[in-house]
N, C-alpha and C positions, 0 to 999 in steps of 0.2 A: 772545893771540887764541885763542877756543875755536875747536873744529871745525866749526862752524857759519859765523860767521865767513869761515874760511879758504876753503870751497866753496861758500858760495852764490851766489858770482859769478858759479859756473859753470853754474849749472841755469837753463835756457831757462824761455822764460814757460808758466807752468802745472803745475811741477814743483818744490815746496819741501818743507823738512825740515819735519818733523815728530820733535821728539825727533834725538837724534845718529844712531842707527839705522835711521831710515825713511823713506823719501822721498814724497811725495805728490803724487798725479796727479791734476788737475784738469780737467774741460771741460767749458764753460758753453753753452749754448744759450738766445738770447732770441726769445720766441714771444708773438704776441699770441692772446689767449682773448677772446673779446666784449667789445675795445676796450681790453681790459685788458692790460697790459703783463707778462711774468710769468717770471724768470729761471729756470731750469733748471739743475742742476748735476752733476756725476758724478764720485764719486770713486772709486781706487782707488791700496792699498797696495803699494809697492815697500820691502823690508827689505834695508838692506845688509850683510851677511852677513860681518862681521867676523870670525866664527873659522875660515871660509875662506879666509880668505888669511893671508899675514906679515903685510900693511901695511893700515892704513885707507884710503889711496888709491887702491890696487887694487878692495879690496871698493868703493869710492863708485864706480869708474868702472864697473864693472861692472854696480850697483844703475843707476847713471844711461843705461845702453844699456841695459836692461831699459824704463825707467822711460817713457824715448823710442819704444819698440816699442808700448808700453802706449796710451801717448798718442795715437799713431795711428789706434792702433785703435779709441780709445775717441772721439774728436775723430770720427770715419767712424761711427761707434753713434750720436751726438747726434746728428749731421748728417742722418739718413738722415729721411725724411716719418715714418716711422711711430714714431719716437720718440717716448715719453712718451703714445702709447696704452695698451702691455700695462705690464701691473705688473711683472712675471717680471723680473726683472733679467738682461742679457747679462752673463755672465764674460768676460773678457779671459786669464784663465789661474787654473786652479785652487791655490789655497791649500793648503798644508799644516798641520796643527794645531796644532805648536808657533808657527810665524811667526804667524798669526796670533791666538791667543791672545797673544802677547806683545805683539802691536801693541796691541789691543784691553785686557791688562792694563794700559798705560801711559796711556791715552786715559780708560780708565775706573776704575781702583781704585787702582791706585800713588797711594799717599801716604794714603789716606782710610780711612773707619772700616771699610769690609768687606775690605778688604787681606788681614788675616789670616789670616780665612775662607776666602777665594776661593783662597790658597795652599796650604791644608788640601783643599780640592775640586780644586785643579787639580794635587796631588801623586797621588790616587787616579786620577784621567783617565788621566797620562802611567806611568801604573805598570801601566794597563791596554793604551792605546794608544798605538803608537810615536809618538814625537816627531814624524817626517818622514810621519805615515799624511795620504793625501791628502784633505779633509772630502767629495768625490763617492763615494771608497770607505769611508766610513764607515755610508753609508747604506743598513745591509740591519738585519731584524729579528732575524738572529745575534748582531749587534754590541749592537743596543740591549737584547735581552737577557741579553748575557751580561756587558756594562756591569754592567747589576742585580745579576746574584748575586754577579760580582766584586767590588763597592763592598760588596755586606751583612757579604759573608763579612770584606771587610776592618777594617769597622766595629766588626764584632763581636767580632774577635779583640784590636783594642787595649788596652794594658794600662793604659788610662784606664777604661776601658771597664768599672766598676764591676760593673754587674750583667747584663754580655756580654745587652745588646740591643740591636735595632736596630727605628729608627721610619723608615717610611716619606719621614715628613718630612726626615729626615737624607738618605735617598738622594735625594729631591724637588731639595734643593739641588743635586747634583751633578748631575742632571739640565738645570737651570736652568742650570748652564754652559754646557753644550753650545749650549742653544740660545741664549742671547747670544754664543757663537764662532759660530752657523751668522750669525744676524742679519746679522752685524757682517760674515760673510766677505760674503753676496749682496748688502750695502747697497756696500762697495767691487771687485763684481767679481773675486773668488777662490773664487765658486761660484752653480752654475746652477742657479734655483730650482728649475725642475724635476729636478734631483736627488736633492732632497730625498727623506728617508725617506716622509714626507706632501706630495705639491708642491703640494695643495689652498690656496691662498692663504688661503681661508678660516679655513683652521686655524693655529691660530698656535703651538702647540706645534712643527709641522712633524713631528710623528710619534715626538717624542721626550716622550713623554706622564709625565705626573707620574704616582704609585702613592696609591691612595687611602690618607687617611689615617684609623688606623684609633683604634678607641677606646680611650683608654690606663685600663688599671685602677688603680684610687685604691691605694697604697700606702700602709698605714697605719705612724702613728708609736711608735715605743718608745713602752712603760708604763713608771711609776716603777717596779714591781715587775721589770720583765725587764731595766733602767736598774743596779738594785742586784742582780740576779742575777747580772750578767755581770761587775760588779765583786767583788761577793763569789768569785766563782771565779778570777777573776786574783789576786786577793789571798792567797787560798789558796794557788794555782800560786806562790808569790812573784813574779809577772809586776807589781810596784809600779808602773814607769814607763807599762808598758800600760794598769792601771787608771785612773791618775789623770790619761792622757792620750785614756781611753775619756768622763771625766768631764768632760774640758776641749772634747773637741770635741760632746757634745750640747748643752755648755750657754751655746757659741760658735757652731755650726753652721760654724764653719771647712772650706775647702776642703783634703783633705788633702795631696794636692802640692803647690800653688804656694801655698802661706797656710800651713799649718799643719808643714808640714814646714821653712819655712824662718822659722817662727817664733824671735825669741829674748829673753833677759831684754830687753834693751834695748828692746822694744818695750811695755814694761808701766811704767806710771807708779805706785805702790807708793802715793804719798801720796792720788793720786783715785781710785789703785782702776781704773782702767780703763786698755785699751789700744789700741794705734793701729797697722797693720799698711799692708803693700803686699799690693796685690791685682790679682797681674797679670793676669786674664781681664778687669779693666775697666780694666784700667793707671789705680789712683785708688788713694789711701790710705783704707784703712776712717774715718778722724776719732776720735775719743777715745768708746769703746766700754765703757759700764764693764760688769765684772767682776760674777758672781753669788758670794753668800759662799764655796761651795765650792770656783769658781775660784780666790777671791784667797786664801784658804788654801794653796790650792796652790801655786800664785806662790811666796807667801812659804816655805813652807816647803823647795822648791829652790832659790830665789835665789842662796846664797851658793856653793852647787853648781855652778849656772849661769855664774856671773861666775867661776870656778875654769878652767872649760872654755872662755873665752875672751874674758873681761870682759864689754862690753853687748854680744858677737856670740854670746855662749854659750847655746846651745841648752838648753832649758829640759824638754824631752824626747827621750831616746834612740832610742827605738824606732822604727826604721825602717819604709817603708809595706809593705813585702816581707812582716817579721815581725806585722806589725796586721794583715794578711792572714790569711794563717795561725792567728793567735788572735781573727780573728773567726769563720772556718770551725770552729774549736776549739768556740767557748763557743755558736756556733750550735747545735751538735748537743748539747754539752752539757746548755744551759739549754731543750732545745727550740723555738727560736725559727725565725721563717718563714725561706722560702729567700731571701728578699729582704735579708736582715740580712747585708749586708756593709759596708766602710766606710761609703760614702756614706749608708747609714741613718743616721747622726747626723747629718749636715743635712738630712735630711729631717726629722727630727725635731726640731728646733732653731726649722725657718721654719715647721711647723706648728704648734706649738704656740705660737707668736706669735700666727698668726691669730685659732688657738681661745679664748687669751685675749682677744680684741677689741682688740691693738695694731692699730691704724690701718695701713690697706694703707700708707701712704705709708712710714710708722715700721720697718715687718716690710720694704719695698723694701728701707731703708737698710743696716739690722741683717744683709739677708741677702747685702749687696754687689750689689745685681741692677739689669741698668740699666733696667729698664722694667717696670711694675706688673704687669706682664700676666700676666709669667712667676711672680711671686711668687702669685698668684692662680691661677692657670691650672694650675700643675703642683706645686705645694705642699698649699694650701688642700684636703685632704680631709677629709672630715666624720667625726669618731669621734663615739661613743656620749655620750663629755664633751659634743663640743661641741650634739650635739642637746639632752641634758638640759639645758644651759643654758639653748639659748635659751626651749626650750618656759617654764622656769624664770621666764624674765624677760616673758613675758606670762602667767603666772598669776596670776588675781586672788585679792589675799589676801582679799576681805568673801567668804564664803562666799553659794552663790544658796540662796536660798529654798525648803525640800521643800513651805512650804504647800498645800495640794490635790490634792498627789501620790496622796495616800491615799482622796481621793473617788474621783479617778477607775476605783478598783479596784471601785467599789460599783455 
């Protein structure tokens, strides 16, 4: 018998589980509107607060005399004439940010495709904001902007964080949290709209306003020539495994942490030539990807290296992302190259010049592991001098026009 089970015998009418952790409070009001019949409902969240107590029985009876208090009050709110005139929602007892983000995680992301995300945004929240901070004292314009520089600065400083920027859009999401916890607190009565930072109904932001976004400048891709500069100098350096793993990832556009770093032999089929990888930002196997000539030279020519260091788990290159670090700041300044040229320049380079070839957006999606065209278009897709001369190229007519009567008209 789970614990559901075991105590719902015990919760009176209007007061059921929601999840092992939460109890829910219900009260219905039926009202007729011009003839029309039309039910009314009110909810709100009671959390049973299992790491306060030893026992789950304690914390449920406890949740349940809360939950009882609630109901009263809320049953006396429906009840009353003027209900369901004002919009304004009555609180019954103000919310805390952690309880109800969690309610609200479980109701609405646990298990599903933005999970992960929302985990990622709601670790910068409570790193900024205590757990137990109560959502009425959250709303002053202290908070909501020092939210901002707090999320930038921490954005910025990640050591994913390739080329230490920060977009608007990045902090826009975390923003976007807040205001699905305020939503979620005043639709169940753990806070009073008019406490909002904005209580203008009107607004629906509620005063925790998005940051415009702003225009991202095109970053252009390696040239062949800056491609073989940076090789030619590792090679020199005797940096072998850097060069020909500088080589593997413009001409793979591999991610360099979670794809290319945990790349190994076994993942390369030698006889087609092509390879098949995990790729956990889409949790999906790349599919049978083949290999450019210079790649499967390379392949082969470590293989037997590779299977040494740990049969089909053996890592096909050394060079940690610490050290590629390091020797791309190196051959940056070396070979003169923009400030922008740090790892992540090689998949940029990689999905760009897909495009500029005229691989099919669908084709350049796949290649590039991305789940949706948008982004392979949207933040890849910039325009070099190649790809204009092309195309101007491909509406040139080759009959040449006509200079006939050019020359009268000089007379």
């Amino acid at each position: 018998m789970d614990i559901i089970d075991k105590y719902k015998g015990l919760l009176p009418r209007g007061i059921r589980f929601r999840g092992n952790n939460v109890l829910q409070v219900q009260s219905n009001k039926t009202t007729w509107v011009n003839g029309t019949k039309k039910q009314s409902r009110e909810f709100t969240s009671v959390p049973i607060k299992v790491d306060n107590f030893s026992e789950y029985r304690e914390a449920f009876q406890h949740a349940l005399q809360e939950a009882m208090k609630v109901k009263m009050k809320q049953d006396a709110f429906v009840a009353s004439s003027g209900y369901g005139k004002n919009k304004v929602r009555k609180t019954f007892g103000v919310g805390t940010l952690k309880e109800t983000y969690d309610a609200l995680f479980e109701k609405q992301w646990a298990g599903r495709k933005q999970e992960k995300n929302i985990k990622i945004y709601a670790t910068d929240l409570f790193n900024y904001f205590p757990e137990d901070t109560r959502l009425d004292d959250m709303q002053t314009y202290d908070n909501y902007e020092g939210y901002i520089e707090f999320v930038r600065k921490q954005i910025e400083a990640r050591p994913m964080n390739n080329l230490s920027s920060v977009s608007n859009k990045s902090i826009n999401h975390r923003l976007m949290l807040i205001r699905e916890i305020l939503r979620y607190a005043i639709k169940h009565g753990l806070l009073d709209q008019t406490k909002l930072l904005n209580p203008d109904i009107r607004i629906k932001t509620m005063g925790w306003d998005n940051l415009p976004l702003q225009a991202t400048k095109k970053k252009a891709p390696l040239t062949d020539a800056e491609i073989d500069a940076v090789y030619d100098e590792a090679v020199a350096d005797g940096e072998l495994d850097f060069a020909d793993s500088f080589i593997w990832l413009c001409d793979t556009g591999m991610r360099h942490k979670t794809e290319f770093d945990r790349f190994t032999v076994g993942n390369i089929n030698f006889a087609n030539g092509t390879i098949n990888y995990y790729r956990e930002k889409t949790d999906k196997w790349s599919g049978d990807i083949p290999l450019t000539d210079r790649c499967l030279d390379i392949a082969k020519a470590r293989k037997e290296l590779a299977f040494k260091r740990g049969g089909n788990k053996g890592r096909l290159f050394t060079t940690g992302y610490s050290r590629r670090r390091t020797l791309f700041d190196r051959y940056k300044k070396r070979c003169d190259l923009p400030e922008d040229f740090k790892p992540y320049a090689t998949r940029h380079t990689f999905i760009t010049r897909l495009v500029e070839e005229g691989v099919p957006a669908n084709v350049a999606m796949d290649l590039a592991g991305h789940t949706c065209i948008e982004t392979t278009l949207t933040f890849y897709a910039g325009v070099s001098n190649k790809a204009k001369k092309k195309a101007i190229s491909s509406i040139n007519r080759k009959k040449k026009v006509s200079m006939i009567g050019h020359n009268s008209l000089q007379r």
